[in-house]
Backbone as a chain_set.jsonl record, in Angstrom:
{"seq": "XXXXXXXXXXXXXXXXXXXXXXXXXXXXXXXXXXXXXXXXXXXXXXXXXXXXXXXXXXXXXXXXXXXXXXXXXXXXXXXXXXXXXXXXXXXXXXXXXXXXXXXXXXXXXXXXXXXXXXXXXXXXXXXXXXXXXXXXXXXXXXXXXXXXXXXXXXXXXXXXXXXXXXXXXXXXXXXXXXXXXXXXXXXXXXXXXXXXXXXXXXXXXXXXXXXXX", "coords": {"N": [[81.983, 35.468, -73.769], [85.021, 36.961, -71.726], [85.614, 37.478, -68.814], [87.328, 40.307, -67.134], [89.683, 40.028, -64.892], [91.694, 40.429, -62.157], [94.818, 39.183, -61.005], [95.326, 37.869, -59.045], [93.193, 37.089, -56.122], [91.823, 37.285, -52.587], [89.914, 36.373, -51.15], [86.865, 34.313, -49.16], [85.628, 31.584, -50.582], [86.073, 31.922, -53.321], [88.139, 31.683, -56.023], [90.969, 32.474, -58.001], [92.409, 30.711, -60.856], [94.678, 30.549, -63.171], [93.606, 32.326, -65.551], [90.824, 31.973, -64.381], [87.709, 32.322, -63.354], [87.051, 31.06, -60.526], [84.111, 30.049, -58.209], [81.97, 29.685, -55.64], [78.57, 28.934, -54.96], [75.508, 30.477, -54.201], [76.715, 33.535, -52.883], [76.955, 36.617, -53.344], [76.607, 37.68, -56.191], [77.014, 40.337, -57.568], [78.071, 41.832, -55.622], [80.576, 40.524, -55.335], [81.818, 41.194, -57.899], [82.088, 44.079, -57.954], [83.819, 44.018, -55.653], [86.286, 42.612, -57.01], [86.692, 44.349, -59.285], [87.523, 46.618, -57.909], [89.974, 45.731, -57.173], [91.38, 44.97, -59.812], [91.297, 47.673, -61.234], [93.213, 51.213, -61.389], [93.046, 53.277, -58.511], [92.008, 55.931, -59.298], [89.876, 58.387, -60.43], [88.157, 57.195, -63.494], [87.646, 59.484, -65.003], [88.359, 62.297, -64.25], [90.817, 61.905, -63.134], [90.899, 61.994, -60.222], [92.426, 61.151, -57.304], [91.154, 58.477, -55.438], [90.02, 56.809, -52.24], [88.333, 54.832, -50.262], [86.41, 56.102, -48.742], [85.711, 58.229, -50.795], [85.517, 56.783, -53.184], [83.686, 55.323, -55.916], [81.867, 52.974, -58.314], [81.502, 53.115, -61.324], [79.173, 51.972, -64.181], [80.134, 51.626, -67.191], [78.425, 50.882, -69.093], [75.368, 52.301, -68.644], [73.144, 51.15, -65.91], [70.749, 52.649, -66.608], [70.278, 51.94, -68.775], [70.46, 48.876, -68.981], [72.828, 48.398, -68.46], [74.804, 45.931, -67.142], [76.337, 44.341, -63.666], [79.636, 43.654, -64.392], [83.039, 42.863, -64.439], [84.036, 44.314, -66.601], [82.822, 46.046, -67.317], [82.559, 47.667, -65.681], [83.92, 51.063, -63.565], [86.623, 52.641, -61.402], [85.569, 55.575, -59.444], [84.947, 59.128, -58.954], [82.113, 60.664, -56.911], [80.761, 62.874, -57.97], [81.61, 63.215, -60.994], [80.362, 60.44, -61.564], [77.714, 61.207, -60.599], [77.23, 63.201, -62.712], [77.866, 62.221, -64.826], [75.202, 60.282, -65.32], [72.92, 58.663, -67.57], [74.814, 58.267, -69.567], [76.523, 56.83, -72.032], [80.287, 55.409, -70.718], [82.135, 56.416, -73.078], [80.328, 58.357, -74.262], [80.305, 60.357, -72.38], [82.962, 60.853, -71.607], [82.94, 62.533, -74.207], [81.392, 64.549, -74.034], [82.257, 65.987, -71.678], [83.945, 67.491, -73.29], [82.756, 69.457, -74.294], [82.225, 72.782, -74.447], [79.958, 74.919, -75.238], [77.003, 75.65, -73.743], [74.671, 75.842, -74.649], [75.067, 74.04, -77.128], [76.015, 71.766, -75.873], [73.629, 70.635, -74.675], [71.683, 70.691, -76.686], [73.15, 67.866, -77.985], [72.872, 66.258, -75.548], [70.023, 66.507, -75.24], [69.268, 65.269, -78.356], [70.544, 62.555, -78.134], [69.506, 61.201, -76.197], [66.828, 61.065, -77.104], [67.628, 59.309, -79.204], [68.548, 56.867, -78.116], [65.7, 55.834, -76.953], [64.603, 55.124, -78.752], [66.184, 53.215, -79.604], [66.216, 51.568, -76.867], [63.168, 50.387, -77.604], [63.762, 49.325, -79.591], [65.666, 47.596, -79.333], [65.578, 46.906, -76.471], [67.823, 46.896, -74.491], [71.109, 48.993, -74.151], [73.687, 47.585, -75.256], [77.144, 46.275, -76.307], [76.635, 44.609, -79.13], [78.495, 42.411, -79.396], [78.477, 41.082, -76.747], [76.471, 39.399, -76.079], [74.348, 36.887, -75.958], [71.694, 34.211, -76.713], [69.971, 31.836, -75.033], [67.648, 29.521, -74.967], [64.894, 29.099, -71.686], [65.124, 26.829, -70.324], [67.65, 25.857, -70.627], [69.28, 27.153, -68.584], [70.533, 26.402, -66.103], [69.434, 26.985, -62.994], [68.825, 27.936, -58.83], [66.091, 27.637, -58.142], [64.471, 29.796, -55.787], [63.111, 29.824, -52.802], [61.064, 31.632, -51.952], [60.447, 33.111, -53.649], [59.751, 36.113, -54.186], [57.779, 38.846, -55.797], [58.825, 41.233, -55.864], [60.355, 44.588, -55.791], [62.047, 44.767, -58.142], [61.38, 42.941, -59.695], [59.043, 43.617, -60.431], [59.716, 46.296, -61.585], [60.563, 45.216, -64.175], [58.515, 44.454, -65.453], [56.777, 46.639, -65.754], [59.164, 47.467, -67.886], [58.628, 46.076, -70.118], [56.098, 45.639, -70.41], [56.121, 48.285, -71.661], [57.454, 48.506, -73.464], [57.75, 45.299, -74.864], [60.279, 44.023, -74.602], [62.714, 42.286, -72.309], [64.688, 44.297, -70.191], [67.306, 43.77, -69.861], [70.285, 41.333, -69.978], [70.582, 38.321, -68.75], [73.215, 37.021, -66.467], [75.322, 34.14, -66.905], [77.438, 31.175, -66.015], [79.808, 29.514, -67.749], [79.282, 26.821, -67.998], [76.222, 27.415, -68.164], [75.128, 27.827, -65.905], [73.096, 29.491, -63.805], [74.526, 33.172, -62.747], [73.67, 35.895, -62.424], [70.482, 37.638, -62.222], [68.022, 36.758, -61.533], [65.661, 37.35, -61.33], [64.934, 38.258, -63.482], [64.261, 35.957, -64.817], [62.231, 34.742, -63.454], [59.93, 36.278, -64.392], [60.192, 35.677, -67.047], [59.658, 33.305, -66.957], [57.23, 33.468, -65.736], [55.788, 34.815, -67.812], [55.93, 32.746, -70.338], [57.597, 33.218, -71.849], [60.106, 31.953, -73.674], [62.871, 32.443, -74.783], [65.799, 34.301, -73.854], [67.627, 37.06, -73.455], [71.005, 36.98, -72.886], [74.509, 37.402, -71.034], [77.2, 35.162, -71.576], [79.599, 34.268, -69.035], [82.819, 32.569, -70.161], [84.976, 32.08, -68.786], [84.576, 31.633, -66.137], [83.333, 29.573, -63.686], [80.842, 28.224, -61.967], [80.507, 26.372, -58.761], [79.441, 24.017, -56.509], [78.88, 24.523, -53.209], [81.689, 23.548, -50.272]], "CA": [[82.989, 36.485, -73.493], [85.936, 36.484, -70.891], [85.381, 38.33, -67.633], [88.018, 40.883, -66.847], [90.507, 39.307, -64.182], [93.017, 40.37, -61.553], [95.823, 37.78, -61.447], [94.848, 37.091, -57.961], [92.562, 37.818, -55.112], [91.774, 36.996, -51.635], [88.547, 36.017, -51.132], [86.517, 33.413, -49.089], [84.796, 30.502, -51.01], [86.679, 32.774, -54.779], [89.373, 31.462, -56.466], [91.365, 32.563, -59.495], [93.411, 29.853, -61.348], [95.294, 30.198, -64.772], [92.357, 33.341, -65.894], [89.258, 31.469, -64.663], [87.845, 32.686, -61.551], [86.29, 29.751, -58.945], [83.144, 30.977, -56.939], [80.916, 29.1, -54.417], [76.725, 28.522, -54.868], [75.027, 31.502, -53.137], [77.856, 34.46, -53.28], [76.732, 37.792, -54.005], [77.6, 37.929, -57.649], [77.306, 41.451, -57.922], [79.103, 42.626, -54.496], [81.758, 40.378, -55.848], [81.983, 42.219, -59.202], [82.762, 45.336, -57.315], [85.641, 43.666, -54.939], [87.197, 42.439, -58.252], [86.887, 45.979, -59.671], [88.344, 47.753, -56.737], [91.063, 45.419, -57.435], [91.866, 45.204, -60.336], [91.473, 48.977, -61.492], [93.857, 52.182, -60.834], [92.444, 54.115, -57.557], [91.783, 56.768, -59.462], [88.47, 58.515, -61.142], [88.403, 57.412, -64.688], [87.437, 60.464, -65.477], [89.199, 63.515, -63.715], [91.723, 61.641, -62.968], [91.198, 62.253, -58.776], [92.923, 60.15, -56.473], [90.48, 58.115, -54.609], [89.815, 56.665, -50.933], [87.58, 54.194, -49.321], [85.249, 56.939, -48.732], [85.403, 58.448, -52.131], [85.535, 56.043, -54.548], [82.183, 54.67, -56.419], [82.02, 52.406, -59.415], [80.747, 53.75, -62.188], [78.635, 51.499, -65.228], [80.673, 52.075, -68.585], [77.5, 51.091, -70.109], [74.681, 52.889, -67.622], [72.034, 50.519, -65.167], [69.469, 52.987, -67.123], [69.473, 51.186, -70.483], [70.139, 47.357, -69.115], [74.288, 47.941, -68.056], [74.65, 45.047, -65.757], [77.538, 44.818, -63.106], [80.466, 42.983, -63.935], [84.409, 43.787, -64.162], [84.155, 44.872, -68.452], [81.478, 47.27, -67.602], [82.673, 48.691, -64.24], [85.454, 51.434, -63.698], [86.453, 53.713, -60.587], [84.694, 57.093, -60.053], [84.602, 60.01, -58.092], [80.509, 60.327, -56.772], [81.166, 63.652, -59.006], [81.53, 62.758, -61.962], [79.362, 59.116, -61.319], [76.375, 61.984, -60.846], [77.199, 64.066, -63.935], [77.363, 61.23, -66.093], [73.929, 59.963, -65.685], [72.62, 58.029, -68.388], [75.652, 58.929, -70.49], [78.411, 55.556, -71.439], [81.74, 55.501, -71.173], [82.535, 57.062, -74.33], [79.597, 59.671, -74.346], [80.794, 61.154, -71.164], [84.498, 61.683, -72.209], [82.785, 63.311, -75.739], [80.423, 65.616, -73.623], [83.088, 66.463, -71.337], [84.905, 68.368, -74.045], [82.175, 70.646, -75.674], [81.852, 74.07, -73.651], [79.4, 75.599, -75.467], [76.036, 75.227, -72.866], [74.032, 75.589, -75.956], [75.196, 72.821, -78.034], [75.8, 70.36, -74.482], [72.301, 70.418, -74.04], [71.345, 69.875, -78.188], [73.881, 66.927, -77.911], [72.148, 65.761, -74.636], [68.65, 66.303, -76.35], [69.361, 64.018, -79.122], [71.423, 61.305, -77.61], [68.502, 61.184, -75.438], [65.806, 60.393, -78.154], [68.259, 57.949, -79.759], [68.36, 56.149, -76.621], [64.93, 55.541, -76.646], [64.362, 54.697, -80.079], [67.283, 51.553, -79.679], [65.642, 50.806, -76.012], [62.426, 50.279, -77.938], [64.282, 48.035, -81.073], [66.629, 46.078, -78.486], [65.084, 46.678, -74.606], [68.864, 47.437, -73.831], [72.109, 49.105, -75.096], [74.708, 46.863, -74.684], [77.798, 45.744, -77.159], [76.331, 43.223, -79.52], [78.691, 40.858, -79.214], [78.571, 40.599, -75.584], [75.09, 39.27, -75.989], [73.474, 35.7, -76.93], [70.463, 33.83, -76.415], [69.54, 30.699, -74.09], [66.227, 29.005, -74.163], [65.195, 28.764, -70.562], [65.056, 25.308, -70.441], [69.012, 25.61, -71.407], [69.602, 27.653, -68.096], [70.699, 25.95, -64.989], [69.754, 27.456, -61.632], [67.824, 26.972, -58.021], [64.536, 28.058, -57.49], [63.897, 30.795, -54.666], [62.312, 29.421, -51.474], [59.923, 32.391, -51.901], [59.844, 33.287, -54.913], [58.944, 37.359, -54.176], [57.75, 39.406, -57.067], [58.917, 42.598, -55.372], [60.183, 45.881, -56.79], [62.792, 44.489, -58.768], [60.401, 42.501, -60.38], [57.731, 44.994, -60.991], [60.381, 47.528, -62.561], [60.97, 44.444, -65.235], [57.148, 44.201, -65.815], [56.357, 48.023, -66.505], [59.379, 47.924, -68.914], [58.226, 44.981, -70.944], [54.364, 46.637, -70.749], [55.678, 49.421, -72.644], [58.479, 48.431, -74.589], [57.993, 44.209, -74.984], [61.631, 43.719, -74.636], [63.019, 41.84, -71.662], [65.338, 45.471, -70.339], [68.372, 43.467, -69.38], [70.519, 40.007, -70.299], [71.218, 37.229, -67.78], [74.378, 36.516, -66.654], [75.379, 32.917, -66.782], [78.78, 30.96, -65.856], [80.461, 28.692, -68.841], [78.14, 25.745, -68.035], [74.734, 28.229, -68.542], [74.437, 28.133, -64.877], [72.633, 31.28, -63.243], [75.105, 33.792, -62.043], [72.681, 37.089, -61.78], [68.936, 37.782, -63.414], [67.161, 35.571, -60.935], [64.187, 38.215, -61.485], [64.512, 38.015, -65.855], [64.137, 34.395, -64.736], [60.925, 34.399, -62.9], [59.368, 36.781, -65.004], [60.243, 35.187, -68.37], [58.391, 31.74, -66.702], [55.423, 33.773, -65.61], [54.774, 35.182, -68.845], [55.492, 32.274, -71.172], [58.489, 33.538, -72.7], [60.591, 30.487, -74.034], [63.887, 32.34, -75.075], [66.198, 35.329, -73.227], [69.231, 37.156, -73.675], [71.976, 36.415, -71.727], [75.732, 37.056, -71.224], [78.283, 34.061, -70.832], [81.368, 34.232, -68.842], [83.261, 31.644, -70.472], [86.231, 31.991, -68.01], [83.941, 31.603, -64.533], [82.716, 27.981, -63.165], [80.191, 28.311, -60.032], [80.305, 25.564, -57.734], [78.375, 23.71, -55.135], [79.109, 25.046, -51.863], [81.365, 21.976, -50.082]], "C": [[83.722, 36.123, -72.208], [85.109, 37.508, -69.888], [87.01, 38.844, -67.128], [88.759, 40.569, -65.546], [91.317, 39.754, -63.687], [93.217, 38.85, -61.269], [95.615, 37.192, -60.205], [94.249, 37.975, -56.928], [92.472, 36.43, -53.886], [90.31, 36.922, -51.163], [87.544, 34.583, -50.51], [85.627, 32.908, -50.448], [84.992, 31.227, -53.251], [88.098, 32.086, -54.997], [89.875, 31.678, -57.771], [92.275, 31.409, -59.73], [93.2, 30.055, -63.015], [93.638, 31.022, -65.47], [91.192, 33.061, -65.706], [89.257, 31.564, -62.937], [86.509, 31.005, -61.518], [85.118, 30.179, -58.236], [82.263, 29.9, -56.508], [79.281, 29.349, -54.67], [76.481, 29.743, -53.58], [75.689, 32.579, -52.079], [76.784, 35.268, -54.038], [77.329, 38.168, -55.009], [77.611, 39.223, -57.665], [78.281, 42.343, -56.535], [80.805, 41.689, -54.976], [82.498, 40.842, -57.004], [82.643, 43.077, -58.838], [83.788, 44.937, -56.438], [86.517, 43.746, -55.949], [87.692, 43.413, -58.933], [88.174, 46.331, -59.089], [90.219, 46.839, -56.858], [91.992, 45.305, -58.709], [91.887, 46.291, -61.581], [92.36, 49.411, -60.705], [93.158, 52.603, -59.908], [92.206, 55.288, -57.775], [90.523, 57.217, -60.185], [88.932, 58.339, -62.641], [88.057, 58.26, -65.499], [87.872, 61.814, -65.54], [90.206, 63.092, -63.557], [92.035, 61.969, -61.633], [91.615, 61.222, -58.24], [91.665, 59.776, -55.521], [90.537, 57.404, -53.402], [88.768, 55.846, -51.149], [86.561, 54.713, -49.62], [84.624, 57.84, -50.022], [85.185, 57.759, -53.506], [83.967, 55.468, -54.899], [82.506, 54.007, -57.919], [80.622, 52.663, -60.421], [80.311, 52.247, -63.582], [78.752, 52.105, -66.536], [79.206, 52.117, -69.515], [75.939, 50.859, -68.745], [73.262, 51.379, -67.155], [70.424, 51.346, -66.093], [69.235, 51.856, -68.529], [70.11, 49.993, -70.585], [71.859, 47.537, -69.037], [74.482, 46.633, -66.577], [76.661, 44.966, -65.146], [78.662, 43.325, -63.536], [81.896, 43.747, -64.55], [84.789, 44.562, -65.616], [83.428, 45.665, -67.772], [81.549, 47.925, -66.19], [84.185, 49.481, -63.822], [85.215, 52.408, -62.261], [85.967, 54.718, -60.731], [84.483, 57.852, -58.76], [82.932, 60.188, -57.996], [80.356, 61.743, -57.982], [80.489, 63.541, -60.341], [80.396, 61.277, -62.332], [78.158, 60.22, -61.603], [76.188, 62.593, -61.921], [77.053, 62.984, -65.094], [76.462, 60.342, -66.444], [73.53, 58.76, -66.822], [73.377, 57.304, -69.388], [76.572, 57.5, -70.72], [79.358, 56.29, -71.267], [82.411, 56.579, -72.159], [81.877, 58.801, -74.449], [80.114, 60.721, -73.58], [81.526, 61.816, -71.746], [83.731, 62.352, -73.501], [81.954, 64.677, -74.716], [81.077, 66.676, -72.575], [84.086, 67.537, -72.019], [84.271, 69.701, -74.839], [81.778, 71.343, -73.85], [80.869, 74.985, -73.7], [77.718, 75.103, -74.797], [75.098, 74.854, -73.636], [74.189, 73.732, -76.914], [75.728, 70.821, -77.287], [74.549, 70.29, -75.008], [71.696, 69.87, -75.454], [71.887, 68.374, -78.403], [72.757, 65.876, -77.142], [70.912, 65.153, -75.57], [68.639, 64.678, -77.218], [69.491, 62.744, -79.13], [70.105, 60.704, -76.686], [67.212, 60.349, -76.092], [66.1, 58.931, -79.274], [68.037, 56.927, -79.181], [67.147, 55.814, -76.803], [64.412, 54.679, -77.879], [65.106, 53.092, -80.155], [66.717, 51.264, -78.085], [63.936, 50.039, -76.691], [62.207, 49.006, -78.964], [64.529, 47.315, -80.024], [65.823, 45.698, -76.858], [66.279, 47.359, -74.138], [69.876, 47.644, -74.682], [73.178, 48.799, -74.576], [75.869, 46.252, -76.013], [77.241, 44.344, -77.491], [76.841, 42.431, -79.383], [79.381, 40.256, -77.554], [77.143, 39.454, -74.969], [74.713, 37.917, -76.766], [72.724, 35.516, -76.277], [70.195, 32.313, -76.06], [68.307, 30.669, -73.976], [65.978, 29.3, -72.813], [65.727, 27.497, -69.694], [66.976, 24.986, -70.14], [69.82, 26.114, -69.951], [69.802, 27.096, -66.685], [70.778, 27.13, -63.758], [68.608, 27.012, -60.337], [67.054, 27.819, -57.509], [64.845, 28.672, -55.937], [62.967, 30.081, -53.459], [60.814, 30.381, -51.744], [59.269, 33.239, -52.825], [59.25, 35.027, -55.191], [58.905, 37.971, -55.286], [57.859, 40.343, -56.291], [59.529, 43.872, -56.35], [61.128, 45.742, -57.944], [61.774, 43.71, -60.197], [59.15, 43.065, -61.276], [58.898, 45.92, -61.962], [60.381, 45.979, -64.211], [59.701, 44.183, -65.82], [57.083, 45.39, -66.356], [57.412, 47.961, -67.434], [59.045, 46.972, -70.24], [56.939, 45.389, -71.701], [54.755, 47.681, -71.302], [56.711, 48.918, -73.89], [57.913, 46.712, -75.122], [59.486, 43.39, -75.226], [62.152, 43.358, -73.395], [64.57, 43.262, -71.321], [67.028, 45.158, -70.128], [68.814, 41.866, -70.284], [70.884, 39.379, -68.777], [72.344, 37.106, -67.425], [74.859, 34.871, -66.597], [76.831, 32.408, -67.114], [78.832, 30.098, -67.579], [79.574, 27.543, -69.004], [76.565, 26.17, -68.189], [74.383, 27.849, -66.612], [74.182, 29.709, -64.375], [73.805, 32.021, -62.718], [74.313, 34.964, -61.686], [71.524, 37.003, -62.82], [68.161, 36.932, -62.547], [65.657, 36.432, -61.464], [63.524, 38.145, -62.976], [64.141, 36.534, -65.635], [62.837, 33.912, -64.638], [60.442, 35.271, -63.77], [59.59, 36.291, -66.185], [59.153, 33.861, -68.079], [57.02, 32.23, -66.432], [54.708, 34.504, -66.762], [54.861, 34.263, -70.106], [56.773, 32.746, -72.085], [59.789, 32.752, -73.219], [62.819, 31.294, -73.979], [64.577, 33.694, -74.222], [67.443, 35.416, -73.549], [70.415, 37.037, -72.349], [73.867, 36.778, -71.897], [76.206, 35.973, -70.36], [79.169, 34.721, -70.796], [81.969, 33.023, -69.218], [84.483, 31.117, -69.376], [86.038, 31.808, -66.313], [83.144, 30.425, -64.298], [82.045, 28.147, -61.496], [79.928, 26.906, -60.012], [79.556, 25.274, -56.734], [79.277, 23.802, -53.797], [79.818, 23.568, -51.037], [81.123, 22.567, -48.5]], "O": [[83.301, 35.176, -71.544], [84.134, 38.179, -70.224], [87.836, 37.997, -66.786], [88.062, 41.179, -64.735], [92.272, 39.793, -64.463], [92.491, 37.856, -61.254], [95.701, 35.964, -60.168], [94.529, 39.16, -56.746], [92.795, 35.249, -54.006], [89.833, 37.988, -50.774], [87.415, 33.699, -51.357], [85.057, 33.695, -51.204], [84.2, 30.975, -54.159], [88.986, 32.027, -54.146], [89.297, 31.127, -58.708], [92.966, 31.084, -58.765], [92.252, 29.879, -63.78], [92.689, 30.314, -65.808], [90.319, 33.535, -66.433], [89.955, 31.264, -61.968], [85.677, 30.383, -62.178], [85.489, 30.973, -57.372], [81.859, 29.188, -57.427], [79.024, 30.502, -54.324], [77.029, 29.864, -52.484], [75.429, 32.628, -50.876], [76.024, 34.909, -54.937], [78.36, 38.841, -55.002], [78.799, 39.461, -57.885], [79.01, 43.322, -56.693], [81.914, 42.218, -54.915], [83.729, 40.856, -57.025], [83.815, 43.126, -59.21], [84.793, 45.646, -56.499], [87.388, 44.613, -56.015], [88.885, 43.497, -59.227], [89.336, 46.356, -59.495], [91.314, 47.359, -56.645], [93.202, 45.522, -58.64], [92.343, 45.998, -62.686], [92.673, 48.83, -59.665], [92.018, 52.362, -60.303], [92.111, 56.023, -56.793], [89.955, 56.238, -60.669], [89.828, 59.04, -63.111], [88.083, 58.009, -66.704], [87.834, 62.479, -66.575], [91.032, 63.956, -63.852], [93.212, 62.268, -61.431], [91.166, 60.173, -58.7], [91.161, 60.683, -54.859], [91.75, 57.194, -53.366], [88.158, 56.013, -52.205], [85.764, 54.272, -50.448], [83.435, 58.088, -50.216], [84.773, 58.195, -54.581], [83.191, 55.232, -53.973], [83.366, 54.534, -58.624], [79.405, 52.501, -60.326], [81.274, 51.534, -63.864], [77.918, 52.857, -67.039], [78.888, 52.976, -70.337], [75.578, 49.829, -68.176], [72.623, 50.793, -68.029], [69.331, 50.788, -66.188], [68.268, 51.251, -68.992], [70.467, 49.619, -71.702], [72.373, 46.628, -69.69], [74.26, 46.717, -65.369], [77.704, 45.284, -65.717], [78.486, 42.201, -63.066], [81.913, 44.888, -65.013], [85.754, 45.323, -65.686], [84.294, 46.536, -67.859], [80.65, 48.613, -65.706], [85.268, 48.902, -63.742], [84.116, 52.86, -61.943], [85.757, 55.128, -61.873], [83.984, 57.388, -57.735], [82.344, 59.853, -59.024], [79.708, 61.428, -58.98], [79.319, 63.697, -60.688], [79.734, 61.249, -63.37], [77.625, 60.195, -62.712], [75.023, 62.666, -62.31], [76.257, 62.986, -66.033], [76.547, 59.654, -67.461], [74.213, 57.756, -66.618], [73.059, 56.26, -69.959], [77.252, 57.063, -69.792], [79.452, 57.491, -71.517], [83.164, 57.476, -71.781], [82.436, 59.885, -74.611], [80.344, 61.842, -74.033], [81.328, 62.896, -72.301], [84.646, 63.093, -73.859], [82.232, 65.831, -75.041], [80.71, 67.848, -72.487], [84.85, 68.272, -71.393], [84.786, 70.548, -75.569], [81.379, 70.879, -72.781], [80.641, 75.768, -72.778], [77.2, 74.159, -75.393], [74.594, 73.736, -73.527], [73.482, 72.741, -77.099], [75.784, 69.657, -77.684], [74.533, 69.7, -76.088], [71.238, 68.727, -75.47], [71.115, 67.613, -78.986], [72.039, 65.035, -77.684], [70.749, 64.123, -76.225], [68.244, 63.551, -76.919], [68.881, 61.917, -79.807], [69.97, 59.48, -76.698], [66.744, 59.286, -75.685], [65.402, 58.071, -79.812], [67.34, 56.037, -79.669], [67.429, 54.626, -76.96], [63.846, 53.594, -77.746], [64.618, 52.082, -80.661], [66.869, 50.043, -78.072], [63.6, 49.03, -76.072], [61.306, 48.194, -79.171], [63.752, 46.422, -79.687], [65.599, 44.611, -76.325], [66.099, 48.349, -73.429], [69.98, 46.997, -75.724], [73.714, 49.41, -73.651], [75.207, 45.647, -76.856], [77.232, 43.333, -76.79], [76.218, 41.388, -79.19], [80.273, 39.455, -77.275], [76.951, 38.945, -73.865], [74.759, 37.843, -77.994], [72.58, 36.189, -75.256], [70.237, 31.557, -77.03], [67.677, 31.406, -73.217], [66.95, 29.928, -72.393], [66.488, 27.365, -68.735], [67.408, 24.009, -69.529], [70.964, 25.668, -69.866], [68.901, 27.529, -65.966], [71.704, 27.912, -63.544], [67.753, 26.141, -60.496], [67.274, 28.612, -56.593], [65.402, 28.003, -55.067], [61.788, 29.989, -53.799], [59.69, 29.881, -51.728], [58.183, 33.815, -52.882], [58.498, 35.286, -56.131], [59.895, 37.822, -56.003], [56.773, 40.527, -55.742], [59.155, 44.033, -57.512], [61.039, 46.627, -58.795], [61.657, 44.068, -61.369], [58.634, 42.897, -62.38], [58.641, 46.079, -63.156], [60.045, 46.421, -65.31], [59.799, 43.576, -66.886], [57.326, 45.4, -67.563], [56.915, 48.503, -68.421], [59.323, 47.4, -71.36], [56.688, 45.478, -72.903], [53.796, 48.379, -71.631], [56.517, 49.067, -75.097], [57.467, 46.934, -76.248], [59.67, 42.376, -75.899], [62.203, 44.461, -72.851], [65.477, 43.229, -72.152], [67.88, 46.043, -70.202], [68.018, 41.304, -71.037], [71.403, 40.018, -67.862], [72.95, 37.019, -68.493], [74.238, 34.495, -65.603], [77.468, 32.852, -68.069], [77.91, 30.179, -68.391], [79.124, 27.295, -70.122], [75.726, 25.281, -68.328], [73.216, 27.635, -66.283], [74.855, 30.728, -64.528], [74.325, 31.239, -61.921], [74.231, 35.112, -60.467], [71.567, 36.472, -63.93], [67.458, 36.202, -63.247], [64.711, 35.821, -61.962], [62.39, 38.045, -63.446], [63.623, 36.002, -66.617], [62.31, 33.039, -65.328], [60.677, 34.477, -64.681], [58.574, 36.71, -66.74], [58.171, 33.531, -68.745], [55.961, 31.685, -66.743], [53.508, 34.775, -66.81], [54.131, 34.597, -71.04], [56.65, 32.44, -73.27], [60.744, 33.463, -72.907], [63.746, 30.782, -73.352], [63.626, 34.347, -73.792], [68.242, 34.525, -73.839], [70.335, 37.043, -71.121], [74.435, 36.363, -72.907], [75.975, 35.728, -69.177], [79.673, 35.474, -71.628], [81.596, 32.136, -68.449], [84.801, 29.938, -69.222], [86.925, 31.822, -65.459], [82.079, 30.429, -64.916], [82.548, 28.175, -60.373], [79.328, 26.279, -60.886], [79.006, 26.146, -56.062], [80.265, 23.108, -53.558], [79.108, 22.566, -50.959], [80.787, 21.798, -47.598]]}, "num_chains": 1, "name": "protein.A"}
């Protein structure tokens, strides 16, 4: 898949050329996600439609961090903290649908349900994410560089308890055009310490990371 693109930014060791962004070896892929955002979205909540600020604005996960939304510029939109809090679990889509029913009663039946669904497709898949944003890379297949230290800390542990209940890896990888690592360093080490040969993964086809000169 492509990665969502303003036509240009300003950015040390980032470069866009002709729709393919440029990035530098050891760059906060996900704080760069959110620059890119902030740029190339409206400044407004995609939801109320409030004018936002600096201080107000938050980027909201079209498809939620609860059930394996990972950050990049398809799956991230402006947001009042508001609305970001009310829509919880909820995608993109759900929101705006839940947003329109008044009756407190039949919110909350909605909720309910959507709720148990949810768990039922975290259980089949691990995560709910547009199928065809989604393929699968050996590890072997996955170019990246080993951790100095390698910590299994809490990031790590949350990816263990959901595996121990579900057996589904809760997230995909991200990985540039060449299958090098861009985020998942943690699905990484935990797929090698338990033996797990294959993982899901999204490619950006349109993003080339580089060695730092």
């Amino acid at each position: 898949m492509n990665l969502e693109l303003p036509k240009k930014i300003r950015l040390p060791f980032v470069q866009i050329k002709k729709g393919k962004l440029y990035l530098q070896e050891n760059l906060r892929f996900e704080d760069l996600m959110y620059e890119l955002t902030y740029k190339l979205r409206d400044k407004r909540c995609v939801y109320c439609g409030k004018k936002l600020n600096q201080k107000t604005c938050t980027l909201d996960h079209r498809y939620p961090r609860a059930t394996g939304g990972i950050s990049i510029t398809n799956n991230l939109y402006p947001c009042c903290s508001k609305c970001n809090s009310e829509k919880a679990f909820l995608t993109h889509e759900e929101f705006i649908k839940i947003r329109k029913v008044s009756d407190e009663n039949e919110k909350k039946n909605f909720l309910f349900q959507l709720e148990q669904y949810k768990k039922h497709l975290m259980a089949k898949r691990g995560f709910i994410l547009p199928q065809k944003w989604i393929s699968f890379l050996f590890l072997d297949q996955i170019k990246y560089k080993k951790s100095l230290t390698e910590c299994r800390g809490r990031r790590y542990m949350k990816i263990k308890r959901f595996y121990d209940e579900y057996k589904k890896i809760p997230r995909p990888v991200i990985v540039d055009k060449n299958n090098k690592l861009l985020d998942g360093y943690n699905i990484i080490l935990f797929a090698n310490d338990n033996g797990i040969k294959k993982i899901p993964v999204i490619k950006l086809d349109n993003v080339i990371l580089q060695k730092r000169s």
